[in-house]
N, C-alpha and C positions, 0 to 999 in steps of 0.2 A: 530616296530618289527626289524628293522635295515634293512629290505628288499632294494635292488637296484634297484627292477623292479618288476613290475606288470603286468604279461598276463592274460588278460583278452579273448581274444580270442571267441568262439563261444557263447559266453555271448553278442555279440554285434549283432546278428545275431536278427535282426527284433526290435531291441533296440540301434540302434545309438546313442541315449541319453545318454547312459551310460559312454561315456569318459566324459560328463560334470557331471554325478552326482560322479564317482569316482573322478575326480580333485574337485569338493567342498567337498567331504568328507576328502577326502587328507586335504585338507588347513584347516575345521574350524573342522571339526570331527563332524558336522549334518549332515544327512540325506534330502536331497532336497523334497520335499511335492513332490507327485506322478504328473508327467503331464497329465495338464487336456485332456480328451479327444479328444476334439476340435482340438488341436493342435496334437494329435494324428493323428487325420485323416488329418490334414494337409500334415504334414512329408508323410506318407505312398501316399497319393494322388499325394503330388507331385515327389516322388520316381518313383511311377510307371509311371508317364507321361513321367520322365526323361527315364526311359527304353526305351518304345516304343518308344520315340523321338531318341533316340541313336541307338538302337537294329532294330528297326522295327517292321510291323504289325508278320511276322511269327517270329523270333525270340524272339522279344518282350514281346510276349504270352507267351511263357514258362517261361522267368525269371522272368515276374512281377507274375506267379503263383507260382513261387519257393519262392519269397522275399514277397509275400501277407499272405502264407502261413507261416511264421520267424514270421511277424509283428503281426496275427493273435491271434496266438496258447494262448496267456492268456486269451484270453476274452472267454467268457463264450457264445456256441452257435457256434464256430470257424469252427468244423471239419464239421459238416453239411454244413456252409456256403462254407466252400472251395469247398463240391462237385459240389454246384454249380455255382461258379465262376470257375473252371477248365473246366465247359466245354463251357463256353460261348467261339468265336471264335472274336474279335473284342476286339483293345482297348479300342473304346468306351464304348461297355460294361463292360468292365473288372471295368472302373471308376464308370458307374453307379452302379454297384452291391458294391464299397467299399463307396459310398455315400451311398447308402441304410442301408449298414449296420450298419454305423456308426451313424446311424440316427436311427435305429432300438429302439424302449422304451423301451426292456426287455434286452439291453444290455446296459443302465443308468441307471439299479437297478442293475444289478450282480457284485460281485464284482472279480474284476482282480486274474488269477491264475501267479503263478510262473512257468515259461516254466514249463514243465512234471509236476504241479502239475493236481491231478483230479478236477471236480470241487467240491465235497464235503469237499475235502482238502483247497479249498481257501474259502467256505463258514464258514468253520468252522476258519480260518486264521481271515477274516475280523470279526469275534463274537469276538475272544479274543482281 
């Protein structure tokens, strides 16, 4: 396109990935295979450690519920689960409920929404 620059901006909001799949699509013009979930929960688990390690037990709480919530929002089951991860009071908990989920069976059959999509909008997404 002749472009000099590319903001991407609130696009990286619970998707840190995403400077590495725009610099490969930059270089080869592919599409990088979606990251497995596993490593999903990796990033996000050890995000939030890093918070509470940094932040603290009170301050910590709220931005690992601010950035759980960013990381969240595609998967399918998200807004339920944040209710109840927002009110646990403990990083520990905070970990165990984002291993839970990410361990959850009916969230390795659904498949991933695009931030603000619905989920019948990404069910019908992953059909076509």
């Amino acid at each position: 396109t002749g472009a000099d620059a590319v903001m991407i901006g609130r696009g990286a909001r619970g998707r840190p990935w995403i400077f590495r799949e725009v610099e490969h699509f930059l270089r080869t013009g592919t599409h990088l295979p979606a990251m497995p979930l596993a490593q999903i929960h990796r990033v996000v688990r050890g995000h939030l450690q890093a918070i509470h390690a940094f932040y603290g037990t009170h301050t910590g709480l709220g931005y690992a519920r601010k950035h759980a919530a960013w990381y969240l929002e595609p998967f399918h089951g998200a807004r339920e689960f944040r209710a109840e991860f927002n009110r646990v009071d403990s990083a520990g908990a905070q970990i165990e409920l984002i291993d839970r989920f990410f361990s959850s069976p009916c969230l390795l059959q659904a498949p991933l929404q695009e931030p603000g999509q619905q989920p019948a909008q990404a069910k019908e997404a992953a059909a076509a």
